[in-house]
N, C-alpha and C positions, 0 to 999 in steps of 0.2 A: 514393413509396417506402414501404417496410415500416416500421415505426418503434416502438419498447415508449416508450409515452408516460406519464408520471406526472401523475396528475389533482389530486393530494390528502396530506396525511400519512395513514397506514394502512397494513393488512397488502397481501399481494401482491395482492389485488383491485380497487387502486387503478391497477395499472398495466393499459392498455390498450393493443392492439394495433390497430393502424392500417398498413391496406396502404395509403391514400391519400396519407399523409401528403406535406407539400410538401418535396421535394428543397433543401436549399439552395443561396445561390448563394455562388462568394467576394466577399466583398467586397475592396475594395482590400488588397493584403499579405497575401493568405490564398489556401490549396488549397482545391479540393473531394478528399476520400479518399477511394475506396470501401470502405466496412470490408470486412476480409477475418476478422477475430478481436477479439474485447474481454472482458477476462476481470469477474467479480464481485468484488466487496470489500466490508469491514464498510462503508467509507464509501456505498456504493447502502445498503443496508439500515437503517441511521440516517438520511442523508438521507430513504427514502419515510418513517420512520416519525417521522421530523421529531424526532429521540432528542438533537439537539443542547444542549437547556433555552438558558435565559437565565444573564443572572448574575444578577440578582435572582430565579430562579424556575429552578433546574437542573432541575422538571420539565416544566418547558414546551414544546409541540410548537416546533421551530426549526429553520435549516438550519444550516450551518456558522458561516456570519454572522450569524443572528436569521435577519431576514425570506428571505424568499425566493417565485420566482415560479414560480407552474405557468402553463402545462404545461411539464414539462419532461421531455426524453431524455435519463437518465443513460447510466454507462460512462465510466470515466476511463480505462480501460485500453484502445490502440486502437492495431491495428497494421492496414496497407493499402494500396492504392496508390493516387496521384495520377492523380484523372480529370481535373483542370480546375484553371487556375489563374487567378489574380486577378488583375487590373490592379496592375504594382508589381513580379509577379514573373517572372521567366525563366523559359525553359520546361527547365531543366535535370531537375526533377521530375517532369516530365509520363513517366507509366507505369511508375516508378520505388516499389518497398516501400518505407514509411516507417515511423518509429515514432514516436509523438505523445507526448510532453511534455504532460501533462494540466494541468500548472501554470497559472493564472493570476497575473502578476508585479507587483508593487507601483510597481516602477521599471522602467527599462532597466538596472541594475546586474545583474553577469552575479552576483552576492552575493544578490539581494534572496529573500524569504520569498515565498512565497506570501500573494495574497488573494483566492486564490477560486480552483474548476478545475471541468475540464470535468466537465461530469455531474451540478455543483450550481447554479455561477454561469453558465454556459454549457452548450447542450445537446454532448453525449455520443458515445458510438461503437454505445447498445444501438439502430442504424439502420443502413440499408444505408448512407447518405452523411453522412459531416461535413465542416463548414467549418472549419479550423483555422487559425491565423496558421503562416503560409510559414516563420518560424522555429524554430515548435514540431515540424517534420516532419523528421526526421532518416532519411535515407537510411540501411537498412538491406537495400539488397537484395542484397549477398553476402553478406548472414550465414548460417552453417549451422544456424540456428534454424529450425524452423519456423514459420508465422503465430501457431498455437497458443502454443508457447513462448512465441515475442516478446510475444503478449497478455500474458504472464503478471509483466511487467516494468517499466511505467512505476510503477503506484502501488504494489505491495508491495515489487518492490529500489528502486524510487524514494525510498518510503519508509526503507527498512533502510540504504540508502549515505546517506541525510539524516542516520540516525539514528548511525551510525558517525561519519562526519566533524566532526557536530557534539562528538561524544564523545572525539573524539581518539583513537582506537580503535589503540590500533599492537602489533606485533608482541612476544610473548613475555608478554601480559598474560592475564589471567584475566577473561573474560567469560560472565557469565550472561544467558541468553537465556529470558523466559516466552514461553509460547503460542508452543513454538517448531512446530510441526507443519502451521503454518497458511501462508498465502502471505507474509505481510514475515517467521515467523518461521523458515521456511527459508529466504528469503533471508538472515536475519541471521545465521544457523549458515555458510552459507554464506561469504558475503563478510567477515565475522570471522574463519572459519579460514586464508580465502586470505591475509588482511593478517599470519598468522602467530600468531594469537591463539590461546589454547586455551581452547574453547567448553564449559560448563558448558549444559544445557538443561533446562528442564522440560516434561514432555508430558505425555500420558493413555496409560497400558503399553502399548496395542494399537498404537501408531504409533512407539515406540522405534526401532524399527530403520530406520524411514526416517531420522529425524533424525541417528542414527548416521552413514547412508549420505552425508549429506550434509555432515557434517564435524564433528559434535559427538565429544568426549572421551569427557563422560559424561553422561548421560540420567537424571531424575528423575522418579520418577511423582507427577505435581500431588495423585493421592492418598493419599500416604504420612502416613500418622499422624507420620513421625520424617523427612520431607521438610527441616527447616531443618539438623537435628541430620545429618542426611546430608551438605549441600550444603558446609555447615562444616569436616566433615571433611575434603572433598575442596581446600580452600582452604582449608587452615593459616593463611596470610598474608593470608587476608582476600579478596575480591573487590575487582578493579580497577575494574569496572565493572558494569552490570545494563540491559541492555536491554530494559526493559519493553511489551511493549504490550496488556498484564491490567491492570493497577491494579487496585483494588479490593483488600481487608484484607490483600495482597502486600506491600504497600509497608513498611505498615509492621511486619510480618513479619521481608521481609527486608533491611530496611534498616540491622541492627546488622550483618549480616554484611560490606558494604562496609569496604575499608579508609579507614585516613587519608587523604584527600584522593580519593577512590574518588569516580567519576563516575555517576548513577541516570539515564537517560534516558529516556522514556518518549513515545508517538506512539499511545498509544491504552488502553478501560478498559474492553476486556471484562468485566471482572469487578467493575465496577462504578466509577462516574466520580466518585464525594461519598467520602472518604476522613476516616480520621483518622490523624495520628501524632505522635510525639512530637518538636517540634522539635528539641529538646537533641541528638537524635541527627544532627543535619543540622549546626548551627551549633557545637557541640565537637570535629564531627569533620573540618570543613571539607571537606564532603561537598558536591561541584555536585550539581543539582538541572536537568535540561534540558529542556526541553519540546522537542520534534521533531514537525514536521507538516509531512509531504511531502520539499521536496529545493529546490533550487538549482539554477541554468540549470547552474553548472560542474560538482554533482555528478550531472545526469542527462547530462550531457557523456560524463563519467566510465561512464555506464552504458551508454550508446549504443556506449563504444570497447568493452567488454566483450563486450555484443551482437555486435558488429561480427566479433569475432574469436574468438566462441562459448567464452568463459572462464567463463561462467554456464551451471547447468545444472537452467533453471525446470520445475517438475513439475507437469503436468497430470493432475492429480485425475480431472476428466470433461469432455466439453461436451455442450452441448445449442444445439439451433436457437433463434433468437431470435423463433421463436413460442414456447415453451418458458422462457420468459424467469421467469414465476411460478413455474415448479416448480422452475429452476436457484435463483433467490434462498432458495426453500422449503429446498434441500438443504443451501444456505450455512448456513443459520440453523441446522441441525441440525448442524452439527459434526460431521459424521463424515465429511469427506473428508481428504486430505493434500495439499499445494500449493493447485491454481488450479481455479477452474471457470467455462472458457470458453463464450460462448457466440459462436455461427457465423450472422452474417447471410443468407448467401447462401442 
């Protein structure tokens, strides 16, 4: 089979393409899928460029975990159908669209955190075939999404309903959203507005209007000289929440503007991962503090009913062929798309 293989940490010239590569087989409790879509995410991009550090050394090349093994085919994002199935499972799947839960679980509790997923700890969907376990495959073949779409769902609203739920996110609060322009942070504009929230965002001016379209209030340009003095005014009573996934000199930016007992969640540091702030502002103001990575079997459940009944409306940036697999990560890295950018095995 065709396969984007990862050799090395490094820039995209690490990743190699391989029409030979060995097809997997399932093993016991697992599909074979044929990918049909799998979209890009910061997590390929840190992963090849191993951007994870240590704790004693946050500059250290590392995967999620620390160590990690090549060769490896990323892509956590992977929507397809069932070509073959494993010893273990019924053949109810066989020929059926599915959508893959990238997650790697710590337990069988349907509760538990991620420790590991596909495309870091497990090879990926950036291949014509993956092996999945039989329960991460969620039947999605009525949904009126397309493959595209669906690609565009496991890891970034995967991410964004991890990051809501863990936040308690409910209806009639005031939620600010960084890096909303991107794939978790339109989904978070998104699925924050649906729970009844009113969505506070920051972007870059040339993309406002998408994030508009997608359910934000009001829209801030991340380059405004008077950007804090803006967001303030628009929340008198303080921000309920902030869903971050910038970090970097943000935080502690805007972290006086939280109200009392105001929730900061955060699932990623574009804008930089080694921070400083000023506790007092956390611990006088009884301000949570969440760390979010990834999702929950119940909340990609939750996203799978979504899927299912097309109440999500994921935006495809671009795709590209997954021989084209280095120039799609190149485009990522450039930040000037809006949503997803899929790339097509077939």
């Amino acid at each position: 089979m065709t396969a984007a293989v990862l050799t090395r940490f490094g820039g995209p010239e690490v990743l190699e393409l391989h029409h030979d590569w060995p097809r997997p087989r399932p093993q016991k409790n697992q599909v074979l899928v044929k990918v049909s879509a799998a979209a890009v995410n910061n997590t390929d991009i840190w992963t090849r460029q191993g951007a994870y550090g240590l704790p004693e050394d946050p500059a250290a090349q590392a995967g999620w975990l620390g160590t990690f093994d090549f060769p490896r085919i990323q892509g956590g994002d992977i929507v397809g159908v069932v070509a073959l199935v494993g010893a273990g499972v019924t053949g109810d799947l066989m020929g059926r669209r599915v959508l893959v839960d990238p997650a790697l679980y710590g337990s069988e509790d349907d509760n538990a955190s991620p420790v590991g997923y596909l495309g870091s700890e497990a090879d990926g969907g950036f291949a014509q075939f993956v092996a999945v376990d039989a329960s991460h495959a969620h039947d999605v073949q009525d949904s009126p999404l397309s493959d595209e779409q669906l690609a565009c769902l496991p890891v970034a609203f995967g991410t964004a309903i991890g990051m809501l739920e863990r936040a308690q996110v409910q209806g009639g609060e005031t939620v600010l959203v960084t890096g909303a322009s991107g794939g978790v942070g339109l989904a978070l504009v998104q699925l924050a507005a649906a729970r009844g929230a009113r969505v506070l965002a920051i972007t870059s001016g040339s993309k406002e209007d998408a994030v508009l379209a997608n359910g934000a209030a009001r829209v801030f340009n991340r380059d405004s000289p008077d950007i804090h003095a803006e967001i303030a005014a628009a929340s008198p009573a303080g921000l309920d929440v902030v869903a971050d996934i910038a970090g970097g000199p943000g935080v502690s930016a805007l972290m006086p503007l939280l109200r009392d007992n105001g929730r900061w969640v955060i699932a990623g540091a574009v804008a930089g991962p080694v921070i400083e702030f000023d506790l007092r502002r956390l611990y006088l103001h009884n301000v949570q503090l969440i760390g979010s990575s990834m999702h929950t079997r119940v909340h990609f459940q939750r996203l799978v009913e979504l899927a299912r009944r097309g109440d999500v409306r994921p935006q495809v940036s671009s795709t590209f062929a997954l021989t084209e697999i280095a120039e799609a990560q190149t485009e990522f890295s450039a930040r000037r798309h809006i949503g997803k950018i899929v790339i097509l095995p077939r």
